[in-house]
C-alpha positions in Angstrom: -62.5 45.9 130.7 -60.1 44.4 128.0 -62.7 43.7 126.0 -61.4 42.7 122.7 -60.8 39.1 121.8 -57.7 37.3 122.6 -56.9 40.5 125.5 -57.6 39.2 129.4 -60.5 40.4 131.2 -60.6 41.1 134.8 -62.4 38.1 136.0 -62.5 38.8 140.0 -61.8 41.2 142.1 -60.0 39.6 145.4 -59.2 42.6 147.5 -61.9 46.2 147.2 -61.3 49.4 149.1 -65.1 50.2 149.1 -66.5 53.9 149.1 -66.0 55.7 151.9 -63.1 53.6 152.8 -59.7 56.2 153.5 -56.8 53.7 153.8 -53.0 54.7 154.1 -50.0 52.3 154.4 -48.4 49.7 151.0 -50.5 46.8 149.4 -49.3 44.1 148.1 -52.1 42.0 146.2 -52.3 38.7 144.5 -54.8 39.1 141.9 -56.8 42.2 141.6 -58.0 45.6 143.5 -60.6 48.0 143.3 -60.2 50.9 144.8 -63.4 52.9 145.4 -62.7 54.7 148.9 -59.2 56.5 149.0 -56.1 54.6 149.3 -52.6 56.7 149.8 -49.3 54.9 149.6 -48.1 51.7 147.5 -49.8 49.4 145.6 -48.2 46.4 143.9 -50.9 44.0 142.5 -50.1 40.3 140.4 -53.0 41.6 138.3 -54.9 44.3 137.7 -55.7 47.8 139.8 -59.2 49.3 139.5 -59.2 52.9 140.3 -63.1 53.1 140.6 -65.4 56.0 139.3 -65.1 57.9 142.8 -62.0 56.1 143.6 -58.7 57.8 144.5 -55.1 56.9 144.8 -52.0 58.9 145.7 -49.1 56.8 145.3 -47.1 54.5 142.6 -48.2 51.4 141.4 -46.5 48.3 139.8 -49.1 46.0 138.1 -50.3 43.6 135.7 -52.7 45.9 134.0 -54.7 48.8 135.2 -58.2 50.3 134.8 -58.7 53.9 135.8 -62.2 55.5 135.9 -61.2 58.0 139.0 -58.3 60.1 140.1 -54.4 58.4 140.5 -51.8 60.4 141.8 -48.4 58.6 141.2 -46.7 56.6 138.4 -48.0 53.8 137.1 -45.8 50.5 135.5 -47.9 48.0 134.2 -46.8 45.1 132.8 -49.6 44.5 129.9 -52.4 47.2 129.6 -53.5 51.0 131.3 -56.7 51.9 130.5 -58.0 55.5 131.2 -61.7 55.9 131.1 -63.9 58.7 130.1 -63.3 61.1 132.9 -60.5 59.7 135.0 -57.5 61.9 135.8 -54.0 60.9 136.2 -50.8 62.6 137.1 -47.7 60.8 136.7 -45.5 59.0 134.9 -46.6 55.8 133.2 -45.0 52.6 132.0 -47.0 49.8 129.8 -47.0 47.8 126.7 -50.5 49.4 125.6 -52.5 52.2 126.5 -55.9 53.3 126.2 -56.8 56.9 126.9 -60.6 57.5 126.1 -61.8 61.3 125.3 -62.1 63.4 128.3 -59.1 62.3 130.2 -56.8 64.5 132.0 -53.3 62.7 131.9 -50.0 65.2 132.9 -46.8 62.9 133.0 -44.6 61.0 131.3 -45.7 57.8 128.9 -43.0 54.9 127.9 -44.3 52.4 126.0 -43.9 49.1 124.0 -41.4 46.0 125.1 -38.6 46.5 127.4 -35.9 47.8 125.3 -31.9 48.2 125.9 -30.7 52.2 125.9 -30.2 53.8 122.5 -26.4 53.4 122.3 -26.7 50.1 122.5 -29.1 49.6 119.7 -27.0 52.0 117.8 -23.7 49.9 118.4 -25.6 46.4 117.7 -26.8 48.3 114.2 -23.4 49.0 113.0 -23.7 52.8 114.1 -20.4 54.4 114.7 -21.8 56.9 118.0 -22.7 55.8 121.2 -24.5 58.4 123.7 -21.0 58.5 126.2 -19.0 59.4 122.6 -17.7 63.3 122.0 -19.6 64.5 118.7 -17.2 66.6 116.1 -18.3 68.6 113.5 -16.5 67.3 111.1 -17.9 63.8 111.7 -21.3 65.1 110.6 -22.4 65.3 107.0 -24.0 68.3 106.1 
């Protein structure tokens, strides 16, 4: 996973929820989890979250990376990478620096990417722009 050089692999995986495994409540990891049972509620791991081939989560997740080969119900932030494998299905919202979605994915939601950025008023204001979003828009100011 994260295979290219220079990216991070997942080295070890400290905490699984094993097949056959239905867990419900919040988890809060340092380092990684694999999820190959179902898990329903909160996850918040240092690293990354493995959502297994037969795995299944229904809930939102804040981690380093994630890797998902099953079914995730909830949003997603990751800090670095989300990578959706042949065949996984997600529905929710996402948040990342990168994404990888392989062929015959089902993702429905919302996708932000790239580095945490200020709102675009602000970026207009800092680039000499005369609008900001809260400003009233005239006609006449526009040239058409």
């Amino acid at each position: 996973m994260f295979t290219k050089e220079g990216e991070k692999t997942v080295d070890s995986v400290n905490t699984i929820i094993g097949a056959g495994t239905v867990l419900t409540g919040d988890v809060k990891v340092e380092g990684s989890i694999q999820v190959d049972g179902e898990f329903e509620g909160k996850v918040d791991a240092t690293d990354t979250l493995i959502v297994g081939e037969m795995g299944k989560v229904e809930g939102n997740a804040t981690v380093g990376n994630a890797v998902i080969v099953g079914r995730m119900f909830g949003n997603v932030f990751a800090s670095g990478k989300i990578e959706l494998q042949r065949g996984s299905q997600l529905l929710g919202d996402i948040e990342t620096r990168g994404l990888v979605i392989e062929d015959g994915v089902v993702f429905q939601g919302n996708c932000h990417m790239g580095e945490i950025a200020d709102g675009p008023s602000r970026r207009r204001d800092e680039a000499g722009g005369e609008f900001s979003i809260g400003d009233e828009f005239d006609e006449e100011d526009a040239d058409i």
